[in-house]
PDB file of N, CA, C and O in Angstrom, chain B, residues numbered from 101:
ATOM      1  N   UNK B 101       2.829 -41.394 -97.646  1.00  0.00           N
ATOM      2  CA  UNK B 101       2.051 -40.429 -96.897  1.00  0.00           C
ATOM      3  C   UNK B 101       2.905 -39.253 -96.410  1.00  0.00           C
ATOM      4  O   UNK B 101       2.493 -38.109 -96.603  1.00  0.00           O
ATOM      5  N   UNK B 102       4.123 -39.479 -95.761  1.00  0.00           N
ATOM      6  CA  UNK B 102       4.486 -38.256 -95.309  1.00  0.00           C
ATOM      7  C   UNK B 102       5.227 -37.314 -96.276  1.00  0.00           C
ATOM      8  O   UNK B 102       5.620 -36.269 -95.758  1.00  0.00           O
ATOM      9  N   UNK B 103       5.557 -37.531 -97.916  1.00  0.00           N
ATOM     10  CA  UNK B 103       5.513 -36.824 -99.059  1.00  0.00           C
ATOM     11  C   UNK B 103       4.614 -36.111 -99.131  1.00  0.00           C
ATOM     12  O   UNK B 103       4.823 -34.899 -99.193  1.00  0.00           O
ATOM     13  N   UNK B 104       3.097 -36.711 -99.151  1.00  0.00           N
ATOM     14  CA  UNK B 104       2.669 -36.061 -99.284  1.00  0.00           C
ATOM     15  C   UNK B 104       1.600 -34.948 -98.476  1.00  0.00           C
ATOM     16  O   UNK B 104       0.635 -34.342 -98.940  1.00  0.00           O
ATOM     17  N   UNK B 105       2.265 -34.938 -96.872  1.00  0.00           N
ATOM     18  CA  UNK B 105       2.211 -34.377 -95.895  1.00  0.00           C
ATOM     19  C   UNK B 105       2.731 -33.138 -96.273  1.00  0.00           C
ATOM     20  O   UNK B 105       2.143 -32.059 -96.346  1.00  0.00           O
ATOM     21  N   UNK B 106       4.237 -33.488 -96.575  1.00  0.00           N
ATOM     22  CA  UNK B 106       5.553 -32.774 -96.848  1.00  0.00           C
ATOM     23  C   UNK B 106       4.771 -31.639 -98.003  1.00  0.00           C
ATOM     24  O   UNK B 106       4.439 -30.571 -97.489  1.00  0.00           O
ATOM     25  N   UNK B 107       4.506 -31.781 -99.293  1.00  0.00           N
ATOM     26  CA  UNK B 107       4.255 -31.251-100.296  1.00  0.00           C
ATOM     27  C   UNK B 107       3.017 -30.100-100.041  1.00  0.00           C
ATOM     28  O   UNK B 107       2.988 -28.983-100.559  1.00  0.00           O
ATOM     29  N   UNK B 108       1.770 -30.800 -98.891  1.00  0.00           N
ATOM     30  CA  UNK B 108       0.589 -30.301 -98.763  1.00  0.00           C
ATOM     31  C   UNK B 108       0.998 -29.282 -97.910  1.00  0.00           C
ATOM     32  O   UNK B 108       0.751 -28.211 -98.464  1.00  0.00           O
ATOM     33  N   UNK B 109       1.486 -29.122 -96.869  1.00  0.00           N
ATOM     34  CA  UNK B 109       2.148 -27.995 -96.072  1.00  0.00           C
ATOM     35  C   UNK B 109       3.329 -26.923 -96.400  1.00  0.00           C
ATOM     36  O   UNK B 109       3.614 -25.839 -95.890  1.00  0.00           O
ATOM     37  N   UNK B 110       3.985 -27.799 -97.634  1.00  0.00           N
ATOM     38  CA  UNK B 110       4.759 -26.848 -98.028  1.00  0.00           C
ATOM     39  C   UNK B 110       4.318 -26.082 -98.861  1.00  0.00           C
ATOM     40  O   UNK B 110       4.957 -25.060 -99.111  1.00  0.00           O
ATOM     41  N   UNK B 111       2.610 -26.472 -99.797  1.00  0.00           N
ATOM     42  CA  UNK B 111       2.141 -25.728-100.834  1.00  0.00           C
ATOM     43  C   UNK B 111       1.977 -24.337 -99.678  1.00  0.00           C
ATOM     44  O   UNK B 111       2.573 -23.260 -99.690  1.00  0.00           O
ATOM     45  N   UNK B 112       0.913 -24.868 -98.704  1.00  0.00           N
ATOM     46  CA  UNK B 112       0.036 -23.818 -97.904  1.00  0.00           C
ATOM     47  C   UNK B 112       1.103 -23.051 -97.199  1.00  0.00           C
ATOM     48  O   UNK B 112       0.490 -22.320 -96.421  1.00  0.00           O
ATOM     49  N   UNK B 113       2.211 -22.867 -97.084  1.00  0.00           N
ATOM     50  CA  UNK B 113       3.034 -22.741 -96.626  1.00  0.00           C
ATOM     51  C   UNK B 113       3.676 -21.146 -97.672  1.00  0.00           C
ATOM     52  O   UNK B 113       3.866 -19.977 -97.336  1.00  0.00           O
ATOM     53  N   UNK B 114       3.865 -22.001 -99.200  1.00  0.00           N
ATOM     54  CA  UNK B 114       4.444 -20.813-100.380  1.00  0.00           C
ATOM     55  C   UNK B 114       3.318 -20.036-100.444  1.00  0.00           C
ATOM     56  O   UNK B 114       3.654 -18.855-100.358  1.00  0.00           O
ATOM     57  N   UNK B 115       1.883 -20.193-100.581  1.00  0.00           N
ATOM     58  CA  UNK B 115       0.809 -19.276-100.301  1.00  0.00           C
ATOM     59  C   UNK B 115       0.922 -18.328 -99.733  1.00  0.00           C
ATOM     60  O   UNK B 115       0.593 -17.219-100.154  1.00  0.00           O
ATOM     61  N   UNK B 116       1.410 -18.571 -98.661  1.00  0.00           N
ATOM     62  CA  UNK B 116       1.003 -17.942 -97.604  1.00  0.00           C
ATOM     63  C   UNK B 116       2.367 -16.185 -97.641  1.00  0.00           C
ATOM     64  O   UNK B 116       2.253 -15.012 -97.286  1.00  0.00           O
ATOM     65  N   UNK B 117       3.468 -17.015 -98.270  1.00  0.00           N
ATOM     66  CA  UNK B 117       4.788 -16.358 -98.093  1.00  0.00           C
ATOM     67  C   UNK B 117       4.581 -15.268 -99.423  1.00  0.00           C
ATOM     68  O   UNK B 117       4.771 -14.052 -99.436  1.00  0.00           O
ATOM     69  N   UNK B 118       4.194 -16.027-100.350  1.00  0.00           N
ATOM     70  CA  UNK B 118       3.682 -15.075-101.563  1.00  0.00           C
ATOM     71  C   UNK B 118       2.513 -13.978-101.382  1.00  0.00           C
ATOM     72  O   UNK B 118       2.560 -12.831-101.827  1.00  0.00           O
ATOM     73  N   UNK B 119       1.553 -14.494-100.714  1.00  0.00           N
ATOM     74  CA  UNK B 119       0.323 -13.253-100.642  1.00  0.00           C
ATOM     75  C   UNK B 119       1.342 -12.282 -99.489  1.00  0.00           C
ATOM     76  O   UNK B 119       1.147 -11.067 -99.497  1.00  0.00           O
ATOM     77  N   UNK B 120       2.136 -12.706 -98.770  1.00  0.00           N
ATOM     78  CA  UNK B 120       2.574 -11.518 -97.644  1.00  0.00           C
ATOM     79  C   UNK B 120       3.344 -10.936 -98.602  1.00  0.00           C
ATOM     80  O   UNK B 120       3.106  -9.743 -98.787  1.00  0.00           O
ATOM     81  N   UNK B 121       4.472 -11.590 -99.478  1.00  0.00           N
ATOM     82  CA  UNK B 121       5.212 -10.795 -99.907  1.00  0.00           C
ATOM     83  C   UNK B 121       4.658  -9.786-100.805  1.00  0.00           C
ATOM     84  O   UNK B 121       5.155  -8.662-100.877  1.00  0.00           O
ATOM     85  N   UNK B 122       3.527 -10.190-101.571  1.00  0.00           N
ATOM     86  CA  UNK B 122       2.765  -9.474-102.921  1.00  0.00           C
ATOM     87  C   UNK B 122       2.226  -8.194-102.357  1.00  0.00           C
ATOM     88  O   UNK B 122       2.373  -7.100-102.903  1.00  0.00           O
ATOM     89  N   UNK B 123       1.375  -8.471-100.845  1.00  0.00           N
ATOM     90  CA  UNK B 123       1.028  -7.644-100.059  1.00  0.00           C
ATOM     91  C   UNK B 123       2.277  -6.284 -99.789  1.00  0.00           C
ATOM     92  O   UNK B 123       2.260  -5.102-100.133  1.00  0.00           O
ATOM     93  N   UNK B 124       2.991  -6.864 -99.251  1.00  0.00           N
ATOM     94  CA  UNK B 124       4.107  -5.681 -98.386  1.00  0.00           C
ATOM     95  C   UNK B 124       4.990  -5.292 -99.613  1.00  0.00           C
ATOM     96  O   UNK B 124       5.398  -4.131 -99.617  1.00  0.00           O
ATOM     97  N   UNK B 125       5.346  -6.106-100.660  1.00  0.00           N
ATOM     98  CA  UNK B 125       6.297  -5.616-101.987  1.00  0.00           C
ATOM     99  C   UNK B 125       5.761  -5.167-103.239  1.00  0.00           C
ATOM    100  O   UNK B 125       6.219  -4.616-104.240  1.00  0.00           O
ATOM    101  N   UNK B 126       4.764  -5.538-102.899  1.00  0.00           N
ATOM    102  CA  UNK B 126       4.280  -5.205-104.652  1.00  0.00           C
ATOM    103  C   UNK B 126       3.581  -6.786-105.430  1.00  0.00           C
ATOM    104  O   UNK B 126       3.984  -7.832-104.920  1.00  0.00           O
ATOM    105  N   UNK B 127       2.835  -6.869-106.311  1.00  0.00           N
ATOM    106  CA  UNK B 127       2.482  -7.967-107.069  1.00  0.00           C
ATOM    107  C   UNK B 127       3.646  -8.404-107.915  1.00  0.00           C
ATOM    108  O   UNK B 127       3.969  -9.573-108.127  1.00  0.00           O
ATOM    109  N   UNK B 128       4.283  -7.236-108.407  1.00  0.00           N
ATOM    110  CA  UNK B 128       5.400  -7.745-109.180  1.00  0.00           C
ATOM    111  C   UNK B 128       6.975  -8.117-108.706  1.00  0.00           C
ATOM    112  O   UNK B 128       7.967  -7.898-109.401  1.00  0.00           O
ATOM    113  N   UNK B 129       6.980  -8.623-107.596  1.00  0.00           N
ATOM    114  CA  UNK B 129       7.848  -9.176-106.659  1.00  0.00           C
ATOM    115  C   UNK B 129       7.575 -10.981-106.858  1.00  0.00           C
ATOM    116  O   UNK B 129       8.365 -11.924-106.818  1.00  0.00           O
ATOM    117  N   UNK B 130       5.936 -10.901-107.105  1.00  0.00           N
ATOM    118  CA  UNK B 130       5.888 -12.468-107.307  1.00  0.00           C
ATOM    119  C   UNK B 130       5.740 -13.065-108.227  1.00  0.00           C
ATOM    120  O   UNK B 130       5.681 -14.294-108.259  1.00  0.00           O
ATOM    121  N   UNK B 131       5.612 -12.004-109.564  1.00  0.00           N
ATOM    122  CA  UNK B 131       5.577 -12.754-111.150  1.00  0.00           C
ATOM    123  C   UNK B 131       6.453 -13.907-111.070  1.00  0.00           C
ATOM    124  O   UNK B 131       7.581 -14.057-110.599  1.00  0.00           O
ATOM    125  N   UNK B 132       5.784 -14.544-111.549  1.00  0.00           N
ATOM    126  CA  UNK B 132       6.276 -15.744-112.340  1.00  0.00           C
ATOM    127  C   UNK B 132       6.944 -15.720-113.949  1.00  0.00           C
ATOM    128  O   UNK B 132       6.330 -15.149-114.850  1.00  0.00           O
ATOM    129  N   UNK B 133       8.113 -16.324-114.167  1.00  0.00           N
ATOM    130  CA  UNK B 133       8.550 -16.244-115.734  1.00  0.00           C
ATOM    131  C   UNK B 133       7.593 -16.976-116.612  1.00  0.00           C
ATOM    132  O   UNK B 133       6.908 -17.769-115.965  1.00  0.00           O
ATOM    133  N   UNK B 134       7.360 -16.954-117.782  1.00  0.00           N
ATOM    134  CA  UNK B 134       6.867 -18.000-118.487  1.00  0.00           C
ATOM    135  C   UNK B 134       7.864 -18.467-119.803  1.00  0.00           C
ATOM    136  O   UNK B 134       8.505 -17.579-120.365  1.00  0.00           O
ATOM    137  N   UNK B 135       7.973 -19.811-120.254  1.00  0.00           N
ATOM    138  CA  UNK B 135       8.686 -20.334-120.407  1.00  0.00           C
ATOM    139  C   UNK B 135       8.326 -21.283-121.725  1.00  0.00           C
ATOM    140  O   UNK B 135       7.830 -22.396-121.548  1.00  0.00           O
ATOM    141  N   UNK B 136       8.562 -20.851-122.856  1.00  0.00           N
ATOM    142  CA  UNK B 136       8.137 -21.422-123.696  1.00  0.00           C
ATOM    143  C   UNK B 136       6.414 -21.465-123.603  1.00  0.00           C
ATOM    144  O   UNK B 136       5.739 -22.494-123.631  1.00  0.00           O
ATOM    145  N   UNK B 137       6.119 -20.662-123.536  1.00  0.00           N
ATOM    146  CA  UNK B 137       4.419 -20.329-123.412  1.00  0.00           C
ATOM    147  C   UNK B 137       3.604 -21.220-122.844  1.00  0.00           C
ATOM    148  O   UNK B 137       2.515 -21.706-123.150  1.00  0.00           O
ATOM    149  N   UNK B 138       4.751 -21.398-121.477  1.00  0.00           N
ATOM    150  CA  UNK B 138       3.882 -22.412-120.415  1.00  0.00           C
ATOM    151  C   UNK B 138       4.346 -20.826-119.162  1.00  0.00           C
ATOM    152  O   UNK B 138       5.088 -19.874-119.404  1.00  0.00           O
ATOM    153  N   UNK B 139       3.672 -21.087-118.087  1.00  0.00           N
ATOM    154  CA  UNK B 139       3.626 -20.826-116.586  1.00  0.00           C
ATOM    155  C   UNK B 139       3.612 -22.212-115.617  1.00  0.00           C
ATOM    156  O   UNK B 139       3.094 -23.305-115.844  1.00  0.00           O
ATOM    157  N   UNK B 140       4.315 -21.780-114.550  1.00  0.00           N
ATOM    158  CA  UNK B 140       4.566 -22.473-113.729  1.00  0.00           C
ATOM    159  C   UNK B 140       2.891 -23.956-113.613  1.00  0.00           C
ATOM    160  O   UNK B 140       2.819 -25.135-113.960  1.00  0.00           O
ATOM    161  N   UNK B 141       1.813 -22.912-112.908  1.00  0.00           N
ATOM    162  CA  UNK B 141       0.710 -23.065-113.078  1.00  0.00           C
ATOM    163  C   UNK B 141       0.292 -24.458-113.803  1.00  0.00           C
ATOM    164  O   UNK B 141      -0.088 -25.501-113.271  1.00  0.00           O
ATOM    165  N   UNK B 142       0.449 -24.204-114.963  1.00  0.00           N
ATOM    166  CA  UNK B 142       0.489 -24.598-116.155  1.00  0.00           C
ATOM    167  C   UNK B 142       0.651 -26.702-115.823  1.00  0.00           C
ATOM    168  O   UNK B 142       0.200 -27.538-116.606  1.00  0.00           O
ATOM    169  N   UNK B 143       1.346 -27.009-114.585  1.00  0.00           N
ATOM    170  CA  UNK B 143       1.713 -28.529-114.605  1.00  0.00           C
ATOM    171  C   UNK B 143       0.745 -28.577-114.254  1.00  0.00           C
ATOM    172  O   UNK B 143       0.316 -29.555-114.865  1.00  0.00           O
ATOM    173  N   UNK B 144      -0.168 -28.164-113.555  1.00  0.00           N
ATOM    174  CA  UNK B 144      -1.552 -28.621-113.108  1.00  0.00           C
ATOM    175  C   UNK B 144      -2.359 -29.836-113.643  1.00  0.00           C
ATOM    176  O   UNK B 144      -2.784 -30.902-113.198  1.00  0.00           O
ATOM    177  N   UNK B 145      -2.366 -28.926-115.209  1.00  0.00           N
ATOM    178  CA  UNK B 145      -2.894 -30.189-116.251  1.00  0.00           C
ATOM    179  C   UNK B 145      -2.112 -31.606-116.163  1.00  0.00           C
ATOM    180  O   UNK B 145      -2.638 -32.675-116.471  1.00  0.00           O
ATOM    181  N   UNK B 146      -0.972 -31.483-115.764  1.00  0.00           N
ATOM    182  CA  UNK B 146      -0.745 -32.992-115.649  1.00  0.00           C
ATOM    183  C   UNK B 146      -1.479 -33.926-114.872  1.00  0.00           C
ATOM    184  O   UNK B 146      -1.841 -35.051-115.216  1.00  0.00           O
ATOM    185  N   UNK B 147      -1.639 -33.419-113.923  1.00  0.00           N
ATOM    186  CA  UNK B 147      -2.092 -34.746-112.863  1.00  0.00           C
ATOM    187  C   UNK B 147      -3.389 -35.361-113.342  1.00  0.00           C
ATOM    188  O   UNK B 147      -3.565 -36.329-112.602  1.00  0.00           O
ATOM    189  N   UNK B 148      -4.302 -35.292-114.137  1.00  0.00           N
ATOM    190  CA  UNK B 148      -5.063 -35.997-114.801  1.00  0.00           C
ATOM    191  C   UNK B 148      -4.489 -37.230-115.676  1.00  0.00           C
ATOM    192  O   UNK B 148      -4.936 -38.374-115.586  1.00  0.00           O
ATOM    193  N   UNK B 149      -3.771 -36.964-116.260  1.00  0.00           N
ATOM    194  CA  UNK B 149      -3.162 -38.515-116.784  1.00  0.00           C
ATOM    195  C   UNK B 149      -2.229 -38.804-116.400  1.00  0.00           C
ATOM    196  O   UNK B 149      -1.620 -39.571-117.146  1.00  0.00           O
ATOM    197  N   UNK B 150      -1.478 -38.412-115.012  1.00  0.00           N
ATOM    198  CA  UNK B 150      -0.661 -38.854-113.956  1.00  0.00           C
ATOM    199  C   UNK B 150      -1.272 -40.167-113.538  1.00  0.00           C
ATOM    200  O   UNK B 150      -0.885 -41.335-113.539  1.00  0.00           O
ATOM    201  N   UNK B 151      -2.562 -39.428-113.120  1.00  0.00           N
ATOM    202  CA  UNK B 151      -3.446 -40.807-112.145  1.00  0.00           C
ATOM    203  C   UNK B 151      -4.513 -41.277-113.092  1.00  0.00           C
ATOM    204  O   UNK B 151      -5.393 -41.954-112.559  1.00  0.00           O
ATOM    205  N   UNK B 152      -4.617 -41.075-114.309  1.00  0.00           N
ATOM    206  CA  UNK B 152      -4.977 -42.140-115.283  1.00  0.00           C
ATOM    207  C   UNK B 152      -4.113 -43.335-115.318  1.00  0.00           C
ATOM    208  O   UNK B 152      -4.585 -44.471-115.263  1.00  0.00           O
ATOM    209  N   UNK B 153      -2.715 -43.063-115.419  1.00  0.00           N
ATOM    210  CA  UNK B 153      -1.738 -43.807-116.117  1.00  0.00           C
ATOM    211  C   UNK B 153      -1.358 -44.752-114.737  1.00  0.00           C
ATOM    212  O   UNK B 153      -0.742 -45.812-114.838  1.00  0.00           O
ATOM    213  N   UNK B 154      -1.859 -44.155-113.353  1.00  0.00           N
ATOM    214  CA  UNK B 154      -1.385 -45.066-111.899  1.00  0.00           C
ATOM    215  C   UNK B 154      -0.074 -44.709-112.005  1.00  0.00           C
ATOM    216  O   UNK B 154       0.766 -45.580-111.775  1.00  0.00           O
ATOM    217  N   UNK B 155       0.321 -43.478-112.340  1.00  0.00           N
ATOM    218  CA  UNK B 155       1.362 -43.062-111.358  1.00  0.00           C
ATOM    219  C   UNK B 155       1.637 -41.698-110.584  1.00  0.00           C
ATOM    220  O   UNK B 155       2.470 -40.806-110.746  1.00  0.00           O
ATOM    221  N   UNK B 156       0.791 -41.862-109.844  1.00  0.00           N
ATOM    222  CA  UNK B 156       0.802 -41.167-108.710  1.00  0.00           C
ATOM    223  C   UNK B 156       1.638 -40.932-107.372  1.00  0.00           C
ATOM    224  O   UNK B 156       1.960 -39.921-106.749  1.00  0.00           O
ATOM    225  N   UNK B 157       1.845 -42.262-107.202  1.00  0.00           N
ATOM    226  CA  UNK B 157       2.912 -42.879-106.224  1.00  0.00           C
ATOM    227  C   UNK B 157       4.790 -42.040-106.468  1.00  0.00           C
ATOM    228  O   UNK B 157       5.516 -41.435-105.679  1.00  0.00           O
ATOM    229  N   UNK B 158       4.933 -42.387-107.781  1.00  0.00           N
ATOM    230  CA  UNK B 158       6.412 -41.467-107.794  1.00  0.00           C
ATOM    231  C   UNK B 158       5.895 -40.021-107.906  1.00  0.00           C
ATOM    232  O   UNK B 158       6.606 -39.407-107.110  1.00  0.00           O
ATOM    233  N   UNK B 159       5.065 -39.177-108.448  1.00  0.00           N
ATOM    234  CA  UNK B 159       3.964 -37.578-108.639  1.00  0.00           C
ATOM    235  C   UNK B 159       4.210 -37.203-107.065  1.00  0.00           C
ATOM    236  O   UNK B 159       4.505 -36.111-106.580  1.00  0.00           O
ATOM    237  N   UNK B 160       4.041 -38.185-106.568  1.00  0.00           N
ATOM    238  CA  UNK B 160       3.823 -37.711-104.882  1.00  0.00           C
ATOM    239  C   UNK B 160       4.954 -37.529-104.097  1.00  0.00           C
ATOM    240  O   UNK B 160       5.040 -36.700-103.191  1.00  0.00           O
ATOM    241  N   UNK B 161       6.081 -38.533-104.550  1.00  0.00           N
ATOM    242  CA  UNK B 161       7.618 -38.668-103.835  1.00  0.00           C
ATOM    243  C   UNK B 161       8.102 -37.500-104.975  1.00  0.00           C
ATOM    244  O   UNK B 161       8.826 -36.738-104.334  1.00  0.00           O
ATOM    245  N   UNK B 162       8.044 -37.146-106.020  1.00  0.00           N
ATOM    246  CA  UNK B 162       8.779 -35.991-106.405  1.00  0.00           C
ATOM    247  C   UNK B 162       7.997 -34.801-105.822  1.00  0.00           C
ATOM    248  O   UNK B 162       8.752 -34.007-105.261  1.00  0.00           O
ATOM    249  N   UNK B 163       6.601 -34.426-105.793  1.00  0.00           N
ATOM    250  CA  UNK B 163       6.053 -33.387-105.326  1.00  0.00           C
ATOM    251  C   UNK B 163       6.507 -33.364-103.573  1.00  0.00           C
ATOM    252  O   UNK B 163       6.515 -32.297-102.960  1.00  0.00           O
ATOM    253  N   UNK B 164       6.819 -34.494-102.998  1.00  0.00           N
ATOM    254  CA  UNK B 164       7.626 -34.412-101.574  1.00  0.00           C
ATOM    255  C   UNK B 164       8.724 -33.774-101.506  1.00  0.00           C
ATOM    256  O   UNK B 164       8.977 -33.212-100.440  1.00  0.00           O
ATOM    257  N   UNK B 165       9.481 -33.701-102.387  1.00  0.00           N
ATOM    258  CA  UNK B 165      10.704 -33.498-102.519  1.00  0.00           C
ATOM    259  C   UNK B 165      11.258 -32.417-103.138  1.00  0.00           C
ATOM    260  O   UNK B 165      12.350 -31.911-102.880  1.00  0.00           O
ATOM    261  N   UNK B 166      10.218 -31.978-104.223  1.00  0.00           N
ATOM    262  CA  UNK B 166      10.682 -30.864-104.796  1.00  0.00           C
ATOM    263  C   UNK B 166       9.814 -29.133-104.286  1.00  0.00           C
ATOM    264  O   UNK B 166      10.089 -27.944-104.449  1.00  0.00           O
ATOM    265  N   UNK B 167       8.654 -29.945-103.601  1.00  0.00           N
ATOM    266  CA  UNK B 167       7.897 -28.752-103.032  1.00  0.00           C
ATOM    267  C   UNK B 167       8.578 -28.307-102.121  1.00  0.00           C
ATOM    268  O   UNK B 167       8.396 -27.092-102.061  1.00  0.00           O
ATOM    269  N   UNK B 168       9.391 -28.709-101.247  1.00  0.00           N
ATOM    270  CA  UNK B 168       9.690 -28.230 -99.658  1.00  0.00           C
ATOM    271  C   UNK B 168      11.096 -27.485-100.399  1.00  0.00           C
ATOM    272  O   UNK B 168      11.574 -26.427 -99.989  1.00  0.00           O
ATOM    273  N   UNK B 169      11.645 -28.282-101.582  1.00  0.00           N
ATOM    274  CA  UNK B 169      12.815 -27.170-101.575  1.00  0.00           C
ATOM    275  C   UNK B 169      12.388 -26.066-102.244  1.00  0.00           C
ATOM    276  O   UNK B 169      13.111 -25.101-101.999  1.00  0.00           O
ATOM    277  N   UNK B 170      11.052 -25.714-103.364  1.00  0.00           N
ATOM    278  CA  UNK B 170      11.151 -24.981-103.642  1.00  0.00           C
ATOM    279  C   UNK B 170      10.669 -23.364-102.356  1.00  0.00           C
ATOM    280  O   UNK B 170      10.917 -22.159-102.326  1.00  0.00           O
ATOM    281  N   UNK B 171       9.808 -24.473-101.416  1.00  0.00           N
ATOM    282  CA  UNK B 171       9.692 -23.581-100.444  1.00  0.00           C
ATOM    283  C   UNK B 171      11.277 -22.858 -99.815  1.00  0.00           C
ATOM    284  O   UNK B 171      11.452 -21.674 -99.526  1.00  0.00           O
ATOM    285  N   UNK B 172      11.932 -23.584 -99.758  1.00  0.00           N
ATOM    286  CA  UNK B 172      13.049 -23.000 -99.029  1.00  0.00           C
ATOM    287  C   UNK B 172      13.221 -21.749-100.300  1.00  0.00           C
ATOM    288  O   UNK B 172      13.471 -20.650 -99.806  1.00  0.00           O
ATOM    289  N   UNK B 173      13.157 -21.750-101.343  1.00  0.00           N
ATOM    290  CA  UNK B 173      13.426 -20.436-102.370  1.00  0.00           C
ATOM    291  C   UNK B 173      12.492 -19.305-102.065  1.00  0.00           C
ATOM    292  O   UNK B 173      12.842 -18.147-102.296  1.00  0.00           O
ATOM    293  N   UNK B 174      11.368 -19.576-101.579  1.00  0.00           N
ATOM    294  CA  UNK B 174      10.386 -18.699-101.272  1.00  0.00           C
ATOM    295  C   UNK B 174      10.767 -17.992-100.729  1.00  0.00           C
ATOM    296  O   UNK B 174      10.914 -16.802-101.006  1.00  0.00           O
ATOM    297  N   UNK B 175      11.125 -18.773 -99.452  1.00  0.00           N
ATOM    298  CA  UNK B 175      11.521 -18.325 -97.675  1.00  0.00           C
ATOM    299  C   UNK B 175      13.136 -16.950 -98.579  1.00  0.00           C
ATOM    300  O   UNK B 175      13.154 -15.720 -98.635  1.00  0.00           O
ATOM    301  N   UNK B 176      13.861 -17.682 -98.934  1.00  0.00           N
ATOM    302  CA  UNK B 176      14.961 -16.872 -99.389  1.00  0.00           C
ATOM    303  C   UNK B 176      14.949 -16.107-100.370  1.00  0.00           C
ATOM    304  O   UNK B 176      16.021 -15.526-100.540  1.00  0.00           O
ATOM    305  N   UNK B 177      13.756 -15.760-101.446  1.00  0.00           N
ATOM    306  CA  UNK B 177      13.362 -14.694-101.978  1.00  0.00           C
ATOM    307  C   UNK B 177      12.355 -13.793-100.829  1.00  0.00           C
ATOM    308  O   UNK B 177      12.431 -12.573-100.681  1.00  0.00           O
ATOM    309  N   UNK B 178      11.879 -14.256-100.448  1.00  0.00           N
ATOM    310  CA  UNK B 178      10.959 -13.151 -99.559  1.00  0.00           C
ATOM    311  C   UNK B 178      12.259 -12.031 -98.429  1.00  0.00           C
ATOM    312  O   UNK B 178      12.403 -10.815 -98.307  1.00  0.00           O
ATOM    313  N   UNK B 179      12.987 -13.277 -97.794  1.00  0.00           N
ATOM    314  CA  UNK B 179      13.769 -12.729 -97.215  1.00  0.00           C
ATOM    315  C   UNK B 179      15.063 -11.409 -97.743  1.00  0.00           C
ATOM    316  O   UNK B 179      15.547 -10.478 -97.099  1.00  0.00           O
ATOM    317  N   UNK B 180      15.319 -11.933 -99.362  1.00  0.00           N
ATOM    318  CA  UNK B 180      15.502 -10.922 -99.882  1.00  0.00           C
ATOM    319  C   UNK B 180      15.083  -9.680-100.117  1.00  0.00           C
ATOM    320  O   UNK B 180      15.820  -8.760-100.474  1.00  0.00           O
ATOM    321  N   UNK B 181      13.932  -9.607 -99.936  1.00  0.00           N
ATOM    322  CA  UNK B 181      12.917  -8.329-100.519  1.00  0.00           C
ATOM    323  C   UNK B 181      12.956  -7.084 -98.895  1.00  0.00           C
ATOM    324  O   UNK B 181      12.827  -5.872 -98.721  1.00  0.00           O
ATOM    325  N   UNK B 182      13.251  -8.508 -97.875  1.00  0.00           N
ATOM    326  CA  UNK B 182      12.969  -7.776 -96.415  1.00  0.00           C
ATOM    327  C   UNK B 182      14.532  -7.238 -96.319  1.00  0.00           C
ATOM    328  O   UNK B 182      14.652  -6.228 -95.626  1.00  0.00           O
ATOM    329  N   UNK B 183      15.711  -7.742 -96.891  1.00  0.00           N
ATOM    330  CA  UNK B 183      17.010  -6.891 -96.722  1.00  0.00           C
ATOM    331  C   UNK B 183      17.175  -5.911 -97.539  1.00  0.00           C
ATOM    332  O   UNK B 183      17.850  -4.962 -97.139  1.00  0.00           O
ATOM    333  N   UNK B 184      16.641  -5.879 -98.818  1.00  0.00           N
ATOM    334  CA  UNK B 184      16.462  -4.842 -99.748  1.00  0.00           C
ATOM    335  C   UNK B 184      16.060  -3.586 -99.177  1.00  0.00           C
ATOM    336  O   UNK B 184      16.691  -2.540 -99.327  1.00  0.00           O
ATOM    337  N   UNK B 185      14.716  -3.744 -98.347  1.00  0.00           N
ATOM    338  CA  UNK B 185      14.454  -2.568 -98.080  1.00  0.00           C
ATOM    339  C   UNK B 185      14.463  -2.125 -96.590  1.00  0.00           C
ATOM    340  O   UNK B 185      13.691  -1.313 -96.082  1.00  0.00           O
ATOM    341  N   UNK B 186      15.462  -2.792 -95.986  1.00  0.00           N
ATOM    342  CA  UNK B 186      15.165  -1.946 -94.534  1.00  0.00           C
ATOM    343  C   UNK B 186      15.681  -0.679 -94.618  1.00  0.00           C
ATOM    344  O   UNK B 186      15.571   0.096 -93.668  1.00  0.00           O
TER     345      UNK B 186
END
């Protein structure tokens, strides 16, 4: 549970840091790369035969774990954009 506390607040959390930044920098401050003709986006489709297959349980301890750090990249790209241009 608290993974996936962790993951659910840290999504609403990069939302939130991305629409400000897209807002005050530009849209193209928040492109995303794409990568072998996937987008980030793009894992979405997994979680359907994540929790077909009953594994959800580790889906949830990595989405704990890897959401909050990618938030910390957010926090430190956004913060970049705010030293760039004072």
């Amino acid at each position: 549970m608290p993974c996936g506390i962790a993951a659910g607040v840290s999504v609403a959390l990069i939302f939130s840091i991305r629409l400000w930044q897209e807002t005050v920098y530009g849209k193209e401050t928040t492109e995303q790369t794409v990568r072998g003709g996937f987008e980030i986006e793009d894992t979405l489709y997994a979680v359907g035969p994540i929790t077909w297959i009953g594994a959800m349980p580790p889906f949830i301890a990595a989405a704990g774990i890897g959401t909050p750090l990618y938030l910390l990249y957010a926090i430190w790209e956004a913060a970049g954009h705010v030293r760039r241009n004072r």
